[in-house]
Structure formats: C-alpha cells, structure tokens
N, C-alpha and C positions, 0 to 999 in steps of 0.2 A: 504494500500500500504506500504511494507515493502521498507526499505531504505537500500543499499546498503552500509555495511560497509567495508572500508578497514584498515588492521591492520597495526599500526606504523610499523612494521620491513618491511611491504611492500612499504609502502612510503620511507622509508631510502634507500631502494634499488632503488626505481626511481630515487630520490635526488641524491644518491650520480651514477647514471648512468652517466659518463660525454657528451654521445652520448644522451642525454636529457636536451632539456629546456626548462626554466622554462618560461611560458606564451606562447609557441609552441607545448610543446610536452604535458605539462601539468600546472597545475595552483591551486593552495592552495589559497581558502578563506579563511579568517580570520573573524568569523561573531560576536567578542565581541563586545561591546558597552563602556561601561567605565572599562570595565577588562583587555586591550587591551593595557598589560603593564606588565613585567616581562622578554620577551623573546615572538620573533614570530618565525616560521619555516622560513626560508629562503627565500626571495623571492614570499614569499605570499603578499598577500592584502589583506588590513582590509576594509571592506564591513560592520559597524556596523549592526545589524539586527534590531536593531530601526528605520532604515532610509531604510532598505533593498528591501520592496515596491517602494519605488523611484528609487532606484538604480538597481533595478535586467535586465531593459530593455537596460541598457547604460552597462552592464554587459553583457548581451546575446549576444549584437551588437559586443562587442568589443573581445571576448573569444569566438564565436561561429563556430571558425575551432581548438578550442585544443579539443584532442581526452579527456582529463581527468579532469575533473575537480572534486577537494577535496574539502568538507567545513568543519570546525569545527570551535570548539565556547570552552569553557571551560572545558564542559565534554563532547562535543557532544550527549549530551542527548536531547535539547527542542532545542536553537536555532540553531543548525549547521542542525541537522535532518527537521528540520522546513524550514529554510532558502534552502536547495537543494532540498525540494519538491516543495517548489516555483517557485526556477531555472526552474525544471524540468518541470512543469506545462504550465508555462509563452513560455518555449520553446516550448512546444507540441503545443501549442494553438498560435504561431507567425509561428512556423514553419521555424525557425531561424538559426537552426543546422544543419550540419553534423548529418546523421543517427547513425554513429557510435559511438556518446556523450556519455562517462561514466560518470556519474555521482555518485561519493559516497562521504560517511562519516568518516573522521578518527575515529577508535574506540576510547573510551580512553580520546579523546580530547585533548588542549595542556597540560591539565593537568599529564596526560597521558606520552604525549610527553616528555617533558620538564623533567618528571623525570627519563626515560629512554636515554634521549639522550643530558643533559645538560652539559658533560662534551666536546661536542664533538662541536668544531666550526662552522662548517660543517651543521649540523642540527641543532642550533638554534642561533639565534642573538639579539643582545640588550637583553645579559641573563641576572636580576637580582635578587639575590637571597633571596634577603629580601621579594621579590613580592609573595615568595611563602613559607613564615612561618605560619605555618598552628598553626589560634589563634583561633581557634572553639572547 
C-alpha cells in the first residue's frame, strides 16, 4: 500500500488559505518523538509515534470530520508514512470517518519544510536554528 504524499508548496497553499482551518478544514500531525524541537508547522500536533498506538483512537474520535489530515515526522520516510497507515487502518476497521478522509504525507518532512519555509512566520513557529546545524 503506497502512501499518499503531499508536496510542501501544496501544504503552504492550504496554510496560508485564510478560508481554511486549521483542525476543521485540515490538520498536521507532528509524529516526532524527542526531535520535536527546532520549529513545528503551525498549528499542528505532536502525536509522538512512540506512544502513537495509544493515541491514534483519541485521535480518530477527535479529527474524524476534517477532510485532511497531514502526518510527518523528520523526513517523512518511516515514522510519518508509518504512523498514517495506522490512522488509516484503525479508521477503516472502526469505521470512524467521513468517506471522504484524505489522508497523506508531507514529502520532505519538516526537514524538508523548515528549510524551504523558515524564513516565513506564517509556516513555521518556535523556529530555532541551532536545532538544525547539520553535525553529521
């Protein structure tokens, strides 16, 4: 099962949509765990993906009339793609949603993000830049 990605410059465009809000219209998981620090996307939620099994059913109940739901994690590679096949999963088999649930992936992750969009208020908060000097 391939996961549905959506590209930052299409999430910027929902964001900065002012006829869109955020935990109505759509909603950004935040699924880091102790990375969860530098700069979040706005208005998202951190959902750590260590606890994410616990959390996905008090998540479904409470998010299960927004049409969009986004997940990413650092790179959106294991745990953002991981943590919304769960969503998705848990949803199909509760039966909890709206048929019309999108569910995706930010490409890129907020790694991704953050360096595309970290000059700009607007798409990212609690920005710091020391979080992301790259010592590898």
């Amino acid at each position: 099962m391939s996961d549905e990605f959506i590209k930052p410059s299409e999430l910027v465009e929902i964001i900065k949509d002012t006829t869109k809000v955020p935990g109505k219209d759509y909603l950004v998981v935040d699924v880091r765990d102790d990375d969860y620090e530098g700069g979040n996307i706005p208005n998202s939620i951190n959902s750590p993906s260590k606890k994410f099994h616990d959390d996905v059913n008090d998540l479904i109940s409470k998010y299960n009339q927004v049409p969009r739901i986004v997940f990413t994690c650092a790179l959106s590679q294991v745990r953002g793609p991981k943590c919304a096949r769960i969503f998705k999963e848990v949803t199909e088999n509760t039966k909890k949603t709206g048929t019309n649930q999108k569910v995706q992936v930010l490409q890129g992750g907020i790694s991704e993000w953050q360096s595309q969009n970290k000059a700009d208020p607007k798409l990212i908060e609690n920005y710091d830049p020391d979080c992301w000097e790259e010592d590898y």
